[in-house]
N, C-alpha and C positions, 0 to 999 in steps of 0.2 A: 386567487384568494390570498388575502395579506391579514389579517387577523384570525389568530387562530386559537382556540380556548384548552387545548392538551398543549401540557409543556412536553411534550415530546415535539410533535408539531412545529414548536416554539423554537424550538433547538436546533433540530434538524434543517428547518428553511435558514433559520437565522445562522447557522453557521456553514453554509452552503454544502449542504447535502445536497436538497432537491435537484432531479433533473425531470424526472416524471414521474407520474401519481394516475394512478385509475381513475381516485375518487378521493381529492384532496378532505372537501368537505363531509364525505362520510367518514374516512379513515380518522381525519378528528375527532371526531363524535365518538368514534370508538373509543380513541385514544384517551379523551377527557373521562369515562371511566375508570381509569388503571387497570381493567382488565383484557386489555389487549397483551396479546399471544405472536409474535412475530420469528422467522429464521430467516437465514442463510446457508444456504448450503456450499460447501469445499471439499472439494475432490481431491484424492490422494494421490497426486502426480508425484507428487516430492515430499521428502522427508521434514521438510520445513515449511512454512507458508511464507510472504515475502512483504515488503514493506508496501506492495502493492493492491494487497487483500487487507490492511489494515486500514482504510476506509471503510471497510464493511464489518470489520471487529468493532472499528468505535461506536458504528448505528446499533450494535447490540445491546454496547455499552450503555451509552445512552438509552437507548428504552427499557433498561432497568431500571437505571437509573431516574428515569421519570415513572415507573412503579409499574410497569411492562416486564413480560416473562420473555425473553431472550431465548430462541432454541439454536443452537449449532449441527447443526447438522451435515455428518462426516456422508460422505460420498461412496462406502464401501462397495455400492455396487454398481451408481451409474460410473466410476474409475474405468470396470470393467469395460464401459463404452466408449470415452472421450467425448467431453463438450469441444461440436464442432465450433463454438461460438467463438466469433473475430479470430480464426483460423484457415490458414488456407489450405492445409492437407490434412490427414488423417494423425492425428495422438502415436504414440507408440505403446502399443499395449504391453502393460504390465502384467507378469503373474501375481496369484493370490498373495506371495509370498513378499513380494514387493510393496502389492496394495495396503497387508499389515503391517510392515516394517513405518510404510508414511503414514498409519493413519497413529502407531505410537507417536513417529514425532510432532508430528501437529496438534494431538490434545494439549501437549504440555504449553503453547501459546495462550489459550483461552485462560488459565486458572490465572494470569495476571492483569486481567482485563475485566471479566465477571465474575461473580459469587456463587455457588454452586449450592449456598446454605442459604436459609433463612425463606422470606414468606414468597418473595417472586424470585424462587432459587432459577437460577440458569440450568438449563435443561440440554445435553449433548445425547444425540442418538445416530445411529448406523442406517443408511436405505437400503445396507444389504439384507437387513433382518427382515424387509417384508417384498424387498424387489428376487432375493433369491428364491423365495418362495413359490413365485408366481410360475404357474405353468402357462405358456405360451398359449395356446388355444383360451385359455381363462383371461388372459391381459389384450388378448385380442379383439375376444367378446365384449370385455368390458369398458375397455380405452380406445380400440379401434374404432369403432363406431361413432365416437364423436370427435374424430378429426377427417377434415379433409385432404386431400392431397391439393386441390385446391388452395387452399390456405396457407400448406405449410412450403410450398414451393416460394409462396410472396416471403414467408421470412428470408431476413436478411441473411442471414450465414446461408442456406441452400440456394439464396438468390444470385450470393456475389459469387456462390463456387460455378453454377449454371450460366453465368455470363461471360467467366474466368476461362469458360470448358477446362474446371479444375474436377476431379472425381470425388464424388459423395457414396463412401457407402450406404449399403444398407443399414448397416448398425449405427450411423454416425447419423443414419436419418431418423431411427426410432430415438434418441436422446428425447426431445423435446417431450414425446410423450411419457419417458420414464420419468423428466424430472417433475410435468404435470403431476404422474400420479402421486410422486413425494407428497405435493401439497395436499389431496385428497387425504393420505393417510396421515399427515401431521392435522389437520384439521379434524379428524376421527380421531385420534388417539389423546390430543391436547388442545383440541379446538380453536388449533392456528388459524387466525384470522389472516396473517402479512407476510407475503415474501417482501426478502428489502436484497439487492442486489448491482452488481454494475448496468451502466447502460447498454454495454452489448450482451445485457439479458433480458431486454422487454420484453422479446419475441415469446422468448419460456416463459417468464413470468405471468403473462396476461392470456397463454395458454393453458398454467395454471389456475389462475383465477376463475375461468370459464369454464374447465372441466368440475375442478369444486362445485360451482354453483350447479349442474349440470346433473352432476350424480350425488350429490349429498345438499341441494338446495341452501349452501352456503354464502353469505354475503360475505366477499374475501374482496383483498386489495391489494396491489401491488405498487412500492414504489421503488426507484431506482436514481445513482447517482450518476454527477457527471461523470467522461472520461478526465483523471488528475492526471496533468502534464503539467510540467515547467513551463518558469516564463519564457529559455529560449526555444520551449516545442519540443524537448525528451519526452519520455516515458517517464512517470513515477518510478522511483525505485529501482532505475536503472543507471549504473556507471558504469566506468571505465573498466571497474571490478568486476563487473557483473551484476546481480542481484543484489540486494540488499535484503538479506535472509534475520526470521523475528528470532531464529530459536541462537542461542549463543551455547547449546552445549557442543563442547569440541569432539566427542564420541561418534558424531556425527559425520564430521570430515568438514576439512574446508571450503570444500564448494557447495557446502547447505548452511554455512553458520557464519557469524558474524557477531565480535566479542563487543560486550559494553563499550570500550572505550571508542572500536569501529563504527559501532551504531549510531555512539555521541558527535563521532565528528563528521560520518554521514548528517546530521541533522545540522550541522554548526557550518559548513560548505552551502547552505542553503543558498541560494538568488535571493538577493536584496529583495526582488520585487515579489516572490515569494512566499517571505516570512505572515505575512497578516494571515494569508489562506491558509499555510500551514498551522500556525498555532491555533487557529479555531475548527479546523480539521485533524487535527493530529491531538491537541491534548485538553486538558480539563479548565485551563485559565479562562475566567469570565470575560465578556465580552470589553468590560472595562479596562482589565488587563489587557488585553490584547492591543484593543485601542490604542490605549498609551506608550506600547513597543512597538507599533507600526507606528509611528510619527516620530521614531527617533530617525534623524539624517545624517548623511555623513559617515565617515568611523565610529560612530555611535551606534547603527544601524547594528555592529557586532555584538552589543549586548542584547537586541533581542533574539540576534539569533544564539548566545547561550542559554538566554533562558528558553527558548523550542529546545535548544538538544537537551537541555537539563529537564524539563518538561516530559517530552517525549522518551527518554531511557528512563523515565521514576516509574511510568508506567508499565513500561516493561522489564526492564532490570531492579528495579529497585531507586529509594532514594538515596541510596548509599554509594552503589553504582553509577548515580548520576555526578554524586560529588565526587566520587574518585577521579570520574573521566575529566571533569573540569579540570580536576589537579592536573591531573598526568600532562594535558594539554599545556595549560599554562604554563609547566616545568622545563616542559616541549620546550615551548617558545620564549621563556625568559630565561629563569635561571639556568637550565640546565643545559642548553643548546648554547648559549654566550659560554658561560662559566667552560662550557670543555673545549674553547676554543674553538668555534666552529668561526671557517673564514666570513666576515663583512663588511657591508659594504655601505657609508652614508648617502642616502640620500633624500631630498626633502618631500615632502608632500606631493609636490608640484611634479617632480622629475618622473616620479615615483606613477603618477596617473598619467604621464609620456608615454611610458615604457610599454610595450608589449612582451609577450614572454620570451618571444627570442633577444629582444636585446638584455631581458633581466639575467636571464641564465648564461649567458656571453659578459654579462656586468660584473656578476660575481666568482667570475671565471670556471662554471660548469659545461662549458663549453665555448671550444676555439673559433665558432664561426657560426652565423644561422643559417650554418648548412647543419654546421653538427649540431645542433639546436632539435634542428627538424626533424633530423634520423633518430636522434633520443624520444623525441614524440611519439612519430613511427612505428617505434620499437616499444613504446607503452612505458617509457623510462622516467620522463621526464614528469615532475609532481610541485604542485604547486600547493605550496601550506598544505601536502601528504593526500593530495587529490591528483588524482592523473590527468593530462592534459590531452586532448585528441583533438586541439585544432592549433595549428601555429600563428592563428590570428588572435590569439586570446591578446588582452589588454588589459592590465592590471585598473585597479581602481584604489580606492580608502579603506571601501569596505572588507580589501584581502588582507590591509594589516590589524595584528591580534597582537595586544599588548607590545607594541610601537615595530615589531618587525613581520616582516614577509621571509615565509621561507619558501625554499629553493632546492628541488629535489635531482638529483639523478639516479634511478635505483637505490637499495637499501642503506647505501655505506655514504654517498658522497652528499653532503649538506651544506648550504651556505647562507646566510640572512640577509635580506636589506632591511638595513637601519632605519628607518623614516627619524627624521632629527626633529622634525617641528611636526609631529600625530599629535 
């Protein structure tokens, strides 16, 4: 289906959400009402949620923003279980006390992204409120019966751990049916029509659907998006760092958060070939917009990728925070980083897309040899324009110099730039 009359619909395909759909043509139909009702649910593994789940923050976004109610839906008590989903062993169970410490930090994500006021307010609710509830003989009578063991062995996650002879618990097998009955009760309480989620959630999701229609003769649908990976085949949201975590408050601790300015230049490090997908998956600029910064070439290419990081931190930090991080950077890398004399080194364009990063870091004298080049790697030392490097094959390009130099990292103290003469 390629015309579609909900601007939801519109958006979502056109800015490549879509991976699968139930029922593309019914779910429009819905949608060209404005009274479609859609969630997502997120589990409280962690205190923060990560640049990884923010694919599925923006589809919420978005269907408010096309006049759709948006529900969030916190995991309080399938946590309790672990989604086995694209997993190969068992979750590590958290206590209750854990489960509410993460499910504090991750509300405060959503209030920068959705509206919680006005006429299609966004709506955030707990599944421990009606899954704690449930007495076991009562959730067995009434969900057991319409799953088969049949069926749910063909899902993917019990299938690849029974191929794997990797161990499935019991509890890690009931999941699907708990996150089913989510839908059932968001459908009863708010008359959710849509789960929207990743692609290693079809399996649940269109178990949900079924069970809905099943015990509350509900027309429901499910769509899901692709797996986002980079052009050279990472993980979204994953570096050298680690995670790339949405919440920046520091109360938190370092290995759940990640400050404006880190967030800004996580987005500003993007792949050249990257940038198009990301600015129509990550922020608000029209398709127009977009257009016209995916056709820049060359070291030019770098100002579309300030406007994603600038883009992408207004949303969630702020617009204020996005211009800061721009400064800081630029200060970085022009005035402030020359001006204190940091040693460099000329050279032109040409030399400059020669080079690989052992000989650049050997150029500017960060190292005596790419031997020691490689042991800085190694060691997680060595950073390029303040990104960490984990392959000694890297090769510089045009697109690394930002306001005419390239810098050059070893650990936190020692810095050095190349000059590109003719950028």
């Amino acid at each position: 289906m390629t015309n579609y009359a909900s601007k939801f619909m519109q958006t979502l395909v056109g800015r490549g959400f879509l991976y699968q759909c139930t029922d593309e043509a019914g779910l429009d139909k819905l949608a060209a009402t404005n009274k479609l009702t859609g969630y997502i649910g997120f589990d409280c593994t962690a205190p923060s949620l990560h640049v990884g789940s923010l694919v599925q923050i923006m589809m919420l976004r978005h269907l408010q923003q096309s006049g759709g109610t948006p529900i969030v839906l916190l995991g309080g008590g399938t946590t309790k279980i672990g989604d086995p989903s694209g997993k190969d062993k068992s979750r590590q169970m958290l206590t209750q006390e854990q489960i509410d410490a993460n499910k504090a930090g991750i509300r405060r994500v959503f209030a920068q992204f959705l509206s919680f006021e006005g006429e299609n307010a966004a709506i955030m609710v707990d599944n421990d409120d009606w899954l704690a509830k449930l007495g076991y003989l009562e959730f067995l009578r009434l969900v057991g019966t319409e799953f088969t063991i049949n069926r749910m062995v063909t899902m993917e996650t019990v299938k690849r751990r029974l191929e794997n002879e990797q161990p499935m618990t019991f509890l890690e097998f009931n999941y699907p049916l708990l996150q089913s009955y989510d839908f059932v009760e968001l459908f009863r309480r708010h008359n959710c029509r849509l789960q929207l989620g990743g692609s290693d959630q079809w399996g649940n999701i269109t178990t949900g659907v079924d069970l809905t229609r099943r015990l509350e003769g509900g027309e429901c649908y499910g769509f899901t998006t692709p797996l986002i990976t980079t052009a050279s085949g990472g993980k979204m949201g994953k570096t050298a760092d680690g995670a790339v975590w949405l919440n920046g408050d520091p109360s938190l601790g370092e290995n759940f958060t990640r400050s404006p300015y880190e967030y800004w230049q996580f987005w500003r490090n993007t792949e050249d070939a990257d940038v198009g997908k990301f600015l129509r998956l990550f922020t608000d600029l029209t398709e127009d917009e977009v257009l016209n910064l995916e056709a820049l070439k060359g070291a030019d290419i770098n100002k579309a990728k300030i406007a994603l990081a600038n883009a992408a931190t207004a949303l969630l930090h702020g617009e204020a925070a996005a211009k800061a991080s721009e400064s800081t950077a630029q200060q970085t890398f022009v005035s402030g980083q020359t001006a204190a004399g940091l040693p460099s080194v000329d050279v032109t364009k040409a030399e400059l897309e020669a080079m690989g990063i052992l000989t650049a870091a050997t150029t500017v004298g960060l190292a005596g040899s790419n031997g020691e080049a490689r042991r800085h790697i190694k060691q997680g030392a060595l950073k390029l324009n303040d990104v960490k490097i984990d392959s000694h094959e890297l090769s510089l390009s045009a697109s690394d110099i930002i306001d005419g130099v390239v810098k050059i990292s070893v650990g936190k103290k020692k810095h050095a730039l190349l000059k590109v003469t003719d950028a």
